[in-house]
MDTraj code that builds the backbone (N, CA, C; nanometers):
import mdtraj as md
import numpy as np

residues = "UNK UNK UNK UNK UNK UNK UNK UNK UNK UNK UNK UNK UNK UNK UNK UNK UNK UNK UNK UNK UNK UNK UNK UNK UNK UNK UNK UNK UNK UNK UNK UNK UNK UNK UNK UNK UNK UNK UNK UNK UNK UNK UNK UNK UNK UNK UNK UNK UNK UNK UNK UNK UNK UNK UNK UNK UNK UNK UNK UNK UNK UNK UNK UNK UNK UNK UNK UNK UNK UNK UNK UNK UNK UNK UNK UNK UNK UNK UNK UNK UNK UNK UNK UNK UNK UNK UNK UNK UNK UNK UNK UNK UNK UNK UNK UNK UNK UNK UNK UNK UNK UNK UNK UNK UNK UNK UNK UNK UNK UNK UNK UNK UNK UNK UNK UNK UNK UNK UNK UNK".split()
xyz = np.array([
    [-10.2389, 8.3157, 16.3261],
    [-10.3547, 8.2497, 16.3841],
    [-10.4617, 8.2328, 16.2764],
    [-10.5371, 8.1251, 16.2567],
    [-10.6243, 8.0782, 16.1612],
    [-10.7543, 8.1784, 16.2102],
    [-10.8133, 8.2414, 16.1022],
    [-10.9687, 8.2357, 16.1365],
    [-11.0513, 8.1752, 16.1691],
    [-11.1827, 8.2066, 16.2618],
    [-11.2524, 8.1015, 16.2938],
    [-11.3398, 8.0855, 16.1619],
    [-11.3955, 7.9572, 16.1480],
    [-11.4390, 7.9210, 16.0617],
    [-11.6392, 7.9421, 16.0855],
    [-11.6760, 8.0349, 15.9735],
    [-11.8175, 8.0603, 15.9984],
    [-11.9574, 7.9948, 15.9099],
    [-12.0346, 7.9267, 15.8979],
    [-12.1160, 7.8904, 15.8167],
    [-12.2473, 7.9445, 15.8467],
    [-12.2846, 8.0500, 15.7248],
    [-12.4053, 8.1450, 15.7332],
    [-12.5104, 8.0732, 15.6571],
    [-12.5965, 8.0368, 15.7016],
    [-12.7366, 7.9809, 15.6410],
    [-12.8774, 8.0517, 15.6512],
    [-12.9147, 8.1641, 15.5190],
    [-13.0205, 8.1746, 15.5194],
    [-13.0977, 8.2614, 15.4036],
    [-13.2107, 8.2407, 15.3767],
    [-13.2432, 8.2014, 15.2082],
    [-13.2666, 8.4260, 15.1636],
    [-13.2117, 8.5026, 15.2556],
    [-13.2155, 8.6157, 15.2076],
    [-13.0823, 8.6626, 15.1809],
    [-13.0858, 8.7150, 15.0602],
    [-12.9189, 8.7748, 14.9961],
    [-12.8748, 8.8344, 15.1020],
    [-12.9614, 8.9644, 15.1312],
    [-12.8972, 9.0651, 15.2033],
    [-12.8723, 9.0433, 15.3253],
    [-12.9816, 8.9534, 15.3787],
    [-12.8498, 8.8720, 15.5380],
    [-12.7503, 8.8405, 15.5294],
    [-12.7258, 8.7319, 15.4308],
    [-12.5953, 8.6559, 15.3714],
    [-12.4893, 8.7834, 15.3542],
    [-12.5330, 8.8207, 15.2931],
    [-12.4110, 8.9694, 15.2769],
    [-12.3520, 9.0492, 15.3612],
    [-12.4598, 9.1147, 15.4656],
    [-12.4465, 9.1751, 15.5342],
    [-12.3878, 9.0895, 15.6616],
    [-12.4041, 8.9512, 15.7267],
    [-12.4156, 8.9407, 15.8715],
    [-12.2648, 8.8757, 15.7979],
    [-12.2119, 8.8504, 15.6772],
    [-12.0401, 8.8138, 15.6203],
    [-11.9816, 8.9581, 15.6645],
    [-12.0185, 9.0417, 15.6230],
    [-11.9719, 9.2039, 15.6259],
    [-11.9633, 9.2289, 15.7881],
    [-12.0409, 9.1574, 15.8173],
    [-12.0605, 9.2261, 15.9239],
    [-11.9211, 9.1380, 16.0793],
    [-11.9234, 9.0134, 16.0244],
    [-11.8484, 8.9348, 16.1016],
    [-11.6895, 8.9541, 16.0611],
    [-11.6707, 9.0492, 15.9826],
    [-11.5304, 9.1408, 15.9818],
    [-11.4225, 8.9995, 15.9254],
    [-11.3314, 9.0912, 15.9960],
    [-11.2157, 8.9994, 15.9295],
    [-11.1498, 8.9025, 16.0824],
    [-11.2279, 8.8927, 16.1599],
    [-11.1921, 8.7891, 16.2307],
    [-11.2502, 8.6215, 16.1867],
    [-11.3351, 8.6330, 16.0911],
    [-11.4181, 8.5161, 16.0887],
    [-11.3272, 8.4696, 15.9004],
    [-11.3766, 8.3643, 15.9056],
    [-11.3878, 8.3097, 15.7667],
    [-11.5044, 8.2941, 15.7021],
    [-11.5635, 8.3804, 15.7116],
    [-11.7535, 8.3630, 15.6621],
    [-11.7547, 8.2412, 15.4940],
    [-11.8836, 8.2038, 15.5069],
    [-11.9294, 8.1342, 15.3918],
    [-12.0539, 8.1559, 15.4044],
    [-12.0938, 8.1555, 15.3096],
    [-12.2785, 8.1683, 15.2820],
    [-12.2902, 8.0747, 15.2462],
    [-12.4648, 8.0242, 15.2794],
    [-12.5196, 7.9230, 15.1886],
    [-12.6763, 7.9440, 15.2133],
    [-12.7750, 7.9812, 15.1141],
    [-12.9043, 8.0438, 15.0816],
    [-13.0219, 7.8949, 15.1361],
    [-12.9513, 7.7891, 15.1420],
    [-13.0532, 7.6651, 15.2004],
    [-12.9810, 7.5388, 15.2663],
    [-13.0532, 7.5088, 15.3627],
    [-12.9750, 7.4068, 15.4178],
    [-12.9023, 7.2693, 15.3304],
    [-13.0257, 7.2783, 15.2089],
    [-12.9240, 7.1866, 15.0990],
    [-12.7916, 7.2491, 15.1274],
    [-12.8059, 7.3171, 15.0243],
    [-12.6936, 7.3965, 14.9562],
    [-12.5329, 7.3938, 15.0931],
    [-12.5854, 7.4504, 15.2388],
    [-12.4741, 7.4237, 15.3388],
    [-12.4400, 7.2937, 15.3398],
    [-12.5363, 7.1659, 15.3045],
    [-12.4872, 7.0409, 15.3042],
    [-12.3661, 7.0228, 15.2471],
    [-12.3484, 7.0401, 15.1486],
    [-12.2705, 7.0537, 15.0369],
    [-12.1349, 7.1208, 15.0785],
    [-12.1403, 7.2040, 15.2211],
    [-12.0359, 7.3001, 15.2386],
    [-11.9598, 7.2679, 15.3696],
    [-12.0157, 7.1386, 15.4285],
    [-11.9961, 7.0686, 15.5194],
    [-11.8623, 6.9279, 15.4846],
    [-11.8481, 6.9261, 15.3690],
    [-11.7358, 6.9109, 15.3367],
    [-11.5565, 6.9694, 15.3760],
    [-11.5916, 7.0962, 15.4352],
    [-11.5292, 7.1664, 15.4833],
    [-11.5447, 7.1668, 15.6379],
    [-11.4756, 7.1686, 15.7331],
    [-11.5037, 7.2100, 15.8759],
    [-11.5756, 7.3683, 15.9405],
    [-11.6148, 7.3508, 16.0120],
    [-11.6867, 7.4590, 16.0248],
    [-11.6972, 7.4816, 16.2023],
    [-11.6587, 7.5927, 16.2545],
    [-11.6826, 7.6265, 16.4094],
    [-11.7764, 7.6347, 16.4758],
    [-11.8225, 7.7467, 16.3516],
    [-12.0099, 7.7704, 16.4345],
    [-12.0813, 7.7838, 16.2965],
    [-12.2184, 7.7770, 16.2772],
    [-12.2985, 7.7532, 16.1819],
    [-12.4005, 7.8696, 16.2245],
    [-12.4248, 7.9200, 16.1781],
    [-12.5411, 8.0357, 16.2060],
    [-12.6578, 8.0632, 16.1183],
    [-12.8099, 7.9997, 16.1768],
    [-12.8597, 7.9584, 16.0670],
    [-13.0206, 8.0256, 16.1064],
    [-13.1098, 8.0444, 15.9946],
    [-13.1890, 8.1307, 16.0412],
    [-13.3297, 8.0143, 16.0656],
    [-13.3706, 8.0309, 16.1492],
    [-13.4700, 7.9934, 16.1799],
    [-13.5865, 7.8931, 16.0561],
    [-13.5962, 7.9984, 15.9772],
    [-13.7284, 7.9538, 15.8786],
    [-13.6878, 7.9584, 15.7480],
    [-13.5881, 7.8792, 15.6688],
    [-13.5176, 7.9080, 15.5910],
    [-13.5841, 7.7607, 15.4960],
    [-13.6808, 7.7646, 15.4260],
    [-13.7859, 7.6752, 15.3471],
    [-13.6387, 7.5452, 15.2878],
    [-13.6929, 7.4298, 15.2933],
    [-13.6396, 7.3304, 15.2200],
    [-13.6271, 7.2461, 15.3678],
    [-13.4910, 7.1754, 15.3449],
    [-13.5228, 7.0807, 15.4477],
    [-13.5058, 7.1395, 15.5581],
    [-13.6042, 7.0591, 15.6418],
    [-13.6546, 7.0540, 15.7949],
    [-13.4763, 7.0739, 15.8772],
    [-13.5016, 7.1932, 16.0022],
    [-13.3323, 7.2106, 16.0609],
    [-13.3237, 7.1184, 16.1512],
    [-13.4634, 7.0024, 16.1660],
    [-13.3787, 6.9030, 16.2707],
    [-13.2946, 6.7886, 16.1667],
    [-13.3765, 6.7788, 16.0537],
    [-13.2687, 6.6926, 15.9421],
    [-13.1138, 6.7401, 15.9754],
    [-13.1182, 6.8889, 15.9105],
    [-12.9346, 6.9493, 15.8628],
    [-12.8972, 6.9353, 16.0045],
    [-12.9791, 6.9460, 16.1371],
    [-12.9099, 6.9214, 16.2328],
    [-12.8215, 6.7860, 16.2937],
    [-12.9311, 6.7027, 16.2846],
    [-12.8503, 6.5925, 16.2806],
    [-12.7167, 6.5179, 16.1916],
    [-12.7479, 6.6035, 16.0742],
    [-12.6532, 6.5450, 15.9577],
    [-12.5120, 6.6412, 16.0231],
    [-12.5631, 6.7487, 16.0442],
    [-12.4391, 6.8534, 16.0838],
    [-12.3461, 6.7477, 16.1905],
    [-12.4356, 6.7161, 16.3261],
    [-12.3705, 6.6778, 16.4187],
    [-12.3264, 6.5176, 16.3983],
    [-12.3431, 6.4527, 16.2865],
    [-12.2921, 6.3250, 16.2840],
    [-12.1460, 6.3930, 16.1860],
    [-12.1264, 6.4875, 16.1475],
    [-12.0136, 6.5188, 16.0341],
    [-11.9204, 6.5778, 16.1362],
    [-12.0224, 6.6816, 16.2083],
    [-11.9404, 6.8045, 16.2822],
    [-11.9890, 6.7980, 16.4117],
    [-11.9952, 6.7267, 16.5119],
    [-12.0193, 6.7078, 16.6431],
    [-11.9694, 6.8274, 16.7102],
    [-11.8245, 6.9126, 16.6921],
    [-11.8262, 7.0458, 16.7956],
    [-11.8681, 7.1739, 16.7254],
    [-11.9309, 7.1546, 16.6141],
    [-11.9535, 7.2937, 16.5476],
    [-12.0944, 7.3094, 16.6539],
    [-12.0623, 7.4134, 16.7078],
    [-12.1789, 7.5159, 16.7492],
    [-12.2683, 7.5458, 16.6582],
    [-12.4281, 7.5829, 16.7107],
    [-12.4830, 7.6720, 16.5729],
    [-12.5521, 7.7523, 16.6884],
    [-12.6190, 7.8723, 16.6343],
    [-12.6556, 8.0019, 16.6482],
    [-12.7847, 8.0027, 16.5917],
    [-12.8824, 7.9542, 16.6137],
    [-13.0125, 7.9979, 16.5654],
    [-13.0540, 8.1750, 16.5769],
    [-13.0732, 8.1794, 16.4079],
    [-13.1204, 8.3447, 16.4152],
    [-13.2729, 8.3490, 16.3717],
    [-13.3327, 8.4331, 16.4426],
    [-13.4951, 8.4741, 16.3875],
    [-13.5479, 8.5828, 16.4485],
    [-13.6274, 8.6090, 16.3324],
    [-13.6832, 8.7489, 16.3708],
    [-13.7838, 8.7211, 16.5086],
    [-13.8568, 8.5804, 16.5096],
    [-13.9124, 8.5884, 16.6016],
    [-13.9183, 8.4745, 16.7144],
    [-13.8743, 8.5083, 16.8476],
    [-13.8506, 8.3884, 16.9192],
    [-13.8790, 8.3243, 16.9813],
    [-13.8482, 8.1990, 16.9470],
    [-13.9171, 8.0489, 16.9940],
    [-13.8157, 7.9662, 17.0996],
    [-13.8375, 8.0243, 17.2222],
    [-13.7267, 7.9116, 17.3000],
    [-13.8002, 7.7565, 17.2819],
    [-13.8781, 7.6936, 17.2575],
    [-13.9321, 7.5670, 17.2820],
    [-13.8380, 7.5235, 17.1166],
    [-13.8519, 7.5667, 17.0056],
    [-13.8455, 7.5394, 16.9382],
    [-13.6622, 7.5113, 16.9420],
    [-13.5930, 7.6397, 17.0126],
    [-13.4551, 7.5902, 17.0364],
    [-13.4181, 7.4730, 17.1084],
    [-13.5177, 7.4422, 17.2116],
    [-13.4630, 7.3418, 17.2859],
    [-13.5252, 7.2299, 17.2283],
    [-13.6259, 7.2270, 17.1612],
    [-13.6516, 7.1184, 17.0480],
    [-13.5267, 7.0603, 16.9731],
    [-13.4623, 7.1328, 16.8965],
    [-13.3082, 7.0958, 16.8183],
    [-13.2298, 7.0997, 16.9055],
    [-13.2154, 7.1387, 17.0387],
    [-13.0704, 7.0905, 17.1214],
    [-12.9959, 7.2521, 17.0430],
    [-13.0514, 7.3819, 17.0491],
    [-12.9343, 7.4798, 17.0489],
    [-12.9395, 7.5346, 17.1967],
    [-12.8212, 7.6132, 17.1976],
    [-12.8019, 7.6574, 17.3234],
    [-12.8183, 7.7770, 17.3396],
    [-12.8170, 7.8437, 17.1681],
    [-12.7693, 8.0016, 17.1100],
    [-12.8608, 8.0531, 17.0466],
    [-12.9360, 8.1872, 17.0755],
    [-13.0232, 8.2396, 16.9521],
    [-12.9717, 8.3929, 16.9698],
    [-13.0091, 8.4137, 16.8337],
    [-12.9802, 8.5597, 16.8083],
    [-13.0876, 8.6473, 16.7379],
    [-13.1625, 8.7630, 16.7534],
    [-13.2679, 8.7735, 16.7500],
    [-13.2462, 8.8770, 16.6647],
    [-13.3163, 8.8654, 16.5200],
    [-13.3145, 8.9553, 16.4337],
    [-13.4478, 9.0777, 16.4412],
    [-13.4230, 9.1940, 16.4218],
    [-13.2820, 9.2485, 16.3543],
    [-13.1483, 9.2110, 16.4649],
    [-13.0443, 9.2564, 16.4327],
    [-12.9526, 9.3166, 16.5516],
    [-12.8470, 9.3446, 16.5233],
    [-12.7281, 9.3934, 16.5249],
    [-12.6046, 9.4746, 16.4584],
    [-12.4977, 9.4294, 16.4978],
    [-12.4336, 9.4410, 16.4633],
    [-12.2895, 9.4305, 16.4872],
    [-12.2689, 9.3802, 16.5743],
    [-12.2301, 9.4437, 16.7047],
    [-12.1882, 9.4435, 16.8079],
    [-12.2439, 9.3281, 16.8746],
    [-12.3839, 9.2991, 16.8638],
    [-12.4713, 9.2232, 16.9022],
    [-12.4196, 9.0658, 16.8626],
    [-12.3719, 9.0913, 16.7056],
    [-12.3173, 8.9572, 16.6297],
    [-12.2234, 8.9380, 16.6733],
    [-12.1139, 8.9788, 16.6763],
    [-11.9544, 8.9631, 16.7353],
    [-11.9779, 8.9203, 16.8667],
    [-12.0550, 8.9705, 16.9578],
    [-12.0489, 8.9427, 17.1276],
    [-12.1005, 8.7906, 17.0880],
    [-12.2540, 8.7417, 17.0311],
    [-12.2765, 8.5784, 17.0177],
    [-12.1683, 8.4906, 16.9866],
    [-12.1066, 8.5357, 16.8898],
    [-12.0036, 8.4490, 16.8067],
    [-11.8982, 8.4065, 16.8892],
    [-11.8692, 8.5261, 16.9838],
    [-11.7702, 8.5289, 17.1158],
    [-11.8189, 8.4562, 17.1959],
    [-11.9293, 8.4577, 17.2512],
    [-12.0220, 8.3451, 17.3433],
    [-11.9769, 8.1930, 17.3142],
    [-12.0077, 8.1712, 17.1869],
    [-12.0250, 8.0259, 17.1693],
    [-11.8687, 7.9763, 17.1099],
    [-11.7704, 8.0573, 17.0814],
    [-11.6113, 8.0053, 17.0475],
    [-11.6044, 7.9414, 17.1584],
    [-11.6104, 7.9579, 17.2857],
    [-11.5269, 7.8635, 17.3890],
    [-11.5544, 7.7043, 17.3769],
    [-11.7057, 7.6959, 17.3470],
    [-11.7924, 7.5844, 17.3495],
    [-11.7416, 7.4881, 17.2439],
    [-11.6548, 7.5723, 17.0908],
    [-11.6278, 7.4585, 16.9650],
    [-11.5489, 7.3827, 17.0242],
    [-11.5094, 7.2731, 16.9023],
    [-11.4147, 7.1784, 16.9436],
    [-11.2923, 7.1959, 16.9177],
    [-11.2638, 7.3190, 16.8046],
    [-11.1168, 7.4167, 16.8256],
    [-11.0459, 7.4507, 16.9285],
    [-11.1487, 7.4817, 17.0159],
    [-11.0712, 7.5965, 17.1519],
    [-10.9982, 7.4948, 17.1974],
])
top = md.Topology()
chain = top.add_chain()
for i, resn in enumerate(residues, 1):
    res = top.add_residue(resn, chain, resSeq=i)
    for name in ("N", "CA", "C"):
        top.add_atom(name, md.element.get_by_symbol(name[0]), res)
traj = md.Trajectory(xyz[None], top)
């Protein structure tokens, strides 16, 4: 069985590191420190996108739209320390995940929103 495919977006190392570490070996994690930079990684398919809130460079309704004209069933996961439902339903997410939060917390979201890709 293929891994699901994960795209981590956000401009601190030690998130990037840790929430890869942390999504085990069920996922196919990738990092990318700015929504440029994930542009670039969108070349590749991707399931769910998990992206942090306030991550400086371009604006997330830009990468959003660009995402969903490339990748129409990739899910994304808005993460932030602090939360803004107006601002989710501003971009059309369905998903937030509220930093800090651990493990268990990450794996159960990621589980949430698999049914929703265009894989399942």
């Amino acid at each position: 069985m293929d891994k699901k495919r994960l795209l981590i977006i956000d401009d601190d190392a030690v998130v990037r590191h840790v929430v890869t570490y942390m999504a085990g070996s069920e996922y196919a994690a990738v990092a990318a420190s700015s929504r440029d930079e994930a542009l670039t990684l969108l070349k590749e398919s991707f399931d769910i996108v998990l992206m942090d809130c306030s991550v400086p460079g371009m604006p997330a309704e830009t990468f959003l739209l660009e995402l969903r004209s490339r990748s129409p069933g990739t899910q994304v996961i808005l993460m932030s320390g602090y939360f803004d439902s107006q601002a989710a339903t501003r971009l059309g997410v369905k998903f937030f995940l509220a930093k800090p939060f651990s493990g268990p917390e990450l794996l159960t979201a990621l589980q949430c929103v698999w049914p929703y890709t265009a894989a399942s």
